[in-house]
N, C-alpha and C positions, 0 to 999 in steps of 0.2 A: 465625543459623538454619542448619539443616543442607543443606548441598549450594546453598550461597548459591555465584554466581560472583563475580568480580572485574567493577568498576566497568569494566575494560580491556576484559573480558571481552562484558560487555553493550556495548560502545563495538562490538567487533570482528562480534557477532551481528547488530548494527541494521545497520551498513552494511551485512553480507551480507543483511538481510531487502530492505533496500533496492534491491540489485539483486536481489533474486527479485522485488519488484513491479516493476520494468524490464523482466520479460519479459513480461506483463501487459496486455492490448489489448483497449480497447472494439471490438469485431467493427466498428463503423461507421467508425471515427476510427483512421488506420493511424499513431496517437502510444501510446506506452504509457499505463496510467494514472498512473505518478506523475510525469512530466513534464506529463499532462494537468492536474496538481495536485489530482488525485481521492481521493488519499491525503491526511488531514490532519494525523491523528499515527504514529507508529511506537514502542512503547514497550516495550522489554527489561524486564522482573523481576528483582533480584535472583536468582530460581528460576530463569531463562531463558525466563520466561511471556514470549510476545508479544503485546499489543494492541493492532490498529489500527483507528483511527478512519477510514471515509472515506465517499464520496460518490458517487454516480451523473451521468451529463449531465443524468438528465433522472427522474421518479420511472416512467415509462412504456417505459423503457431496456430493450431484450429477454432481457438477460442480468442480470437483477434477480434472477434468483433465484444463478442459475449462477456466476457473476462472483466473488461472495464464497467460496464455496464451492473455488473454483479458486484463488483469493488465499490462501487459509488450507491448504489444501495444499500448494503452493509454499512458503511460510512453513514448515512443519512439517517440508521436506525439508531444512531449511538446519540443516548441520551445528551440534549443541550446544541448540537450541529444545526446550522441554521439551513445551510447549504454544502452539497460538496460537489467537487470537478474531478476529471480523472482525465488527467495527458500523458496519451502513449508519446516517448520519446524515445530515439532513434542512438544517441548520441548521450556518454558513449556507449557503446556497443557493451551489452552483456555476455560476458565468461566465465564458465565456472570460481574463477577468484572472488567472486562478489558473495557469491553463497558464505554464510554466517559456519562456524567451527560445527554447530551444532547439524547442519545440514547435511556438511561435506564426509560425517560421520554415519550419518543415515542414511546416504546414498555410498556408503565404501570408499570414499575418496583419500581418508584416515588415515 
């Protein structure tokens, strides 16, 4: 297809999507979201499409609307992104277990 990138290519976009959701903060919980493990996929396009799956603490979370919106912009800043999507998903349910080693230490879980 036309203006497909390199398989390198989408390798090199995801890690940088991945630190744009490292800068990312449930306003309550002073961990980013993808250390939170609230991110559950991150997925490059051939095109440079990016769509990520993820999840909320809670379905009542004050930035339910905002949160995504601010994720998908960050995404969109990151050099080579053609496009990006952000779907909240329900399913499964987020629990503390998700949160990365480095999280559960920052927040005294340890």
């Amino acid at each position: 297809m036309e203006n497909e990138i390199s398989t390198v290519e989408q390798k090199l976009i995801d890690a940088q999507v991945v630190e744009a959701l490292k800068t990312c903060y449930d306003p309550e919980i002073p961990v980013n979201i993808y250390e939170l493990g609230l991110i559950y996929e991150v997925r490059v396009g051939p095109q440079a499409d990016v769509a990520v799956k993820m999840t909320l603490t809670s379905p009542a979370c004050p930035v339910a609307q905002s949160l995504p919106k601010e994720i998908e912009a960050k995404i969109k800043a990151v050099p080579g992104v053609r496009t990006a999507t952000v779907e909240v998903v329900w399913t499964p349910s987020w629990n503390q277990t998700m949160m990365s080693e480095a999280a559960r230490l920052e927040l005294g879980f340890l």
